[in-house]
Each structure stands twice: as structure tokens, then as C-alpha cells.
N, C-alpha and C positions, 0 to 999 in steps of 0.2 A: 273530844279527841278530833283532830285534822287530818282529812282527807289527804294521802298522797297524789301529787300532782303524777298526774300519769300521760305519757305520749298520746298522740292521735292515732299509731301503729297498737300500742300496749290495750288503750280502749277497743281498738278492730279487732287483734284480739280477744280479747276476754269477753266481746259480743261471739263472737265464733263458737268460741269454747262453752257458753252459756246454754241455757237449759230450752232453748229457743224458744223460751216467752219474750216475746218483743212488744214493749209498754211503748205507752207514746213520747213518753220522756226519753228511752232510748231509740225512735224514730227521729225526733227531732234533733238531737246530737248526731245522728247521720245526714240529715237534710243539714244542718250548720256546717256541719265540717267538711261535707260534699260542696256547698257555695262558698268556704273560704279558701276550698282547695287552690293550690294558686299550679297544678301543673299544665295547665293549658297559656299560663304566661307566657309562655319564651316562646312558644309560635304566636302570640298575638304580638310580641314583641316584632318579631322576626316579620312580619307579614306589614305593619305598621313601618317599619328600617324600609324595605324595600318598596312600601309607597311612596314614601317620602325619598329614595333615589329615583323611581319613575319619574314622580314628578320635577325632579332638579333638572334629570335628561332631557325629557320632552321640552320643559322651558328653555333650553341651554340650546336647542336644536333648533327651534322657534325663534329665537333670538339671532342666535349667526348662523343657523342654516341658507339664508339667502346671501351672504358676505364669500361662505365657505363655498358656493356652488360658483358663483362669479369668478373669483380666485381661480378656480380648476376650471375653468372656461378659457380664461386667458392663459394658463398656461397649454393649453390644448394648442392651443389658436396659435401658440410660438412653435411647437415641435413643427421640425420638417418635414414627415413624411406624413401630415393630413393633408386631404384634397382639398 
């Protein structure tokens, strides 16, 4: 007879509900499903998105920060009312 495929939730529980003997076969099904857990993705995602904007910034700034500071020099240096 074949085992029913059961959720990762359906497993959580029925460790709960259990007679709280904990074998190492049901240790290791926690340690497994604890390291494929993937809910800590979306912040490594997330954290990963905006390195990779710092860095597009920081170079973009590097690159024509000296053009874009010139530029607002001379237009300074045209208004009328600098000394």
C-alpha cells in the first residue's frame, strides 16, 4: 500500500498532534524542510534588487557627476545677481 503524499503544513501538523516521541527520522524531516524552506527569499531577493540599484547609482554618479557639476557652474556664473 502507498503512502499519501502529504503537505509540509499536514506533516507540521501531525508532528504536533503526536505522542511527542521524536525519532531521528522525524528530526531530520524537520532539519530538511527547515533548509528548503524558501520564506526568507523575497528579502534576499529584495536586499540583492537594491544592491544592484546602489550600484548602477553610485556608477551613473561617478561617471557624470563631474559633467553635471560643470554644467551648474556655468549656469551660475550667467545669472545676474552673483558677485
Amino acid at each position: 500500500m502507498t503512502k499519501p503524499c502529504l503537505s509540509r503544513e499536514a506533516r507540521m501538523n501531525a508532528r504536533v498532534a503526536g505522542s511527542g516521541d521524536t525519532g531521528k527520522a522525524e528530526v531530520a524531516l524537520t532539519l530538511g524542510s527547515a533548509i528548503r524552506a524558501d520564506e526568507g527569499q523575497d528579502l534576499a531577493e529584495y536586499a540583492i534588487l537594491i544592491g544592484l540599484i546602489a550600484l548602477v547609482v553610485i556608477g551613473a554618479v561617478t561617471l557624470f557627476g563631474g559633467g553635471v557639476v560643470a554644467l551648474y557652474q556655468n549656469i551660475v556664473a550667467t545669472l545676474p545677481f552673483t558677485d
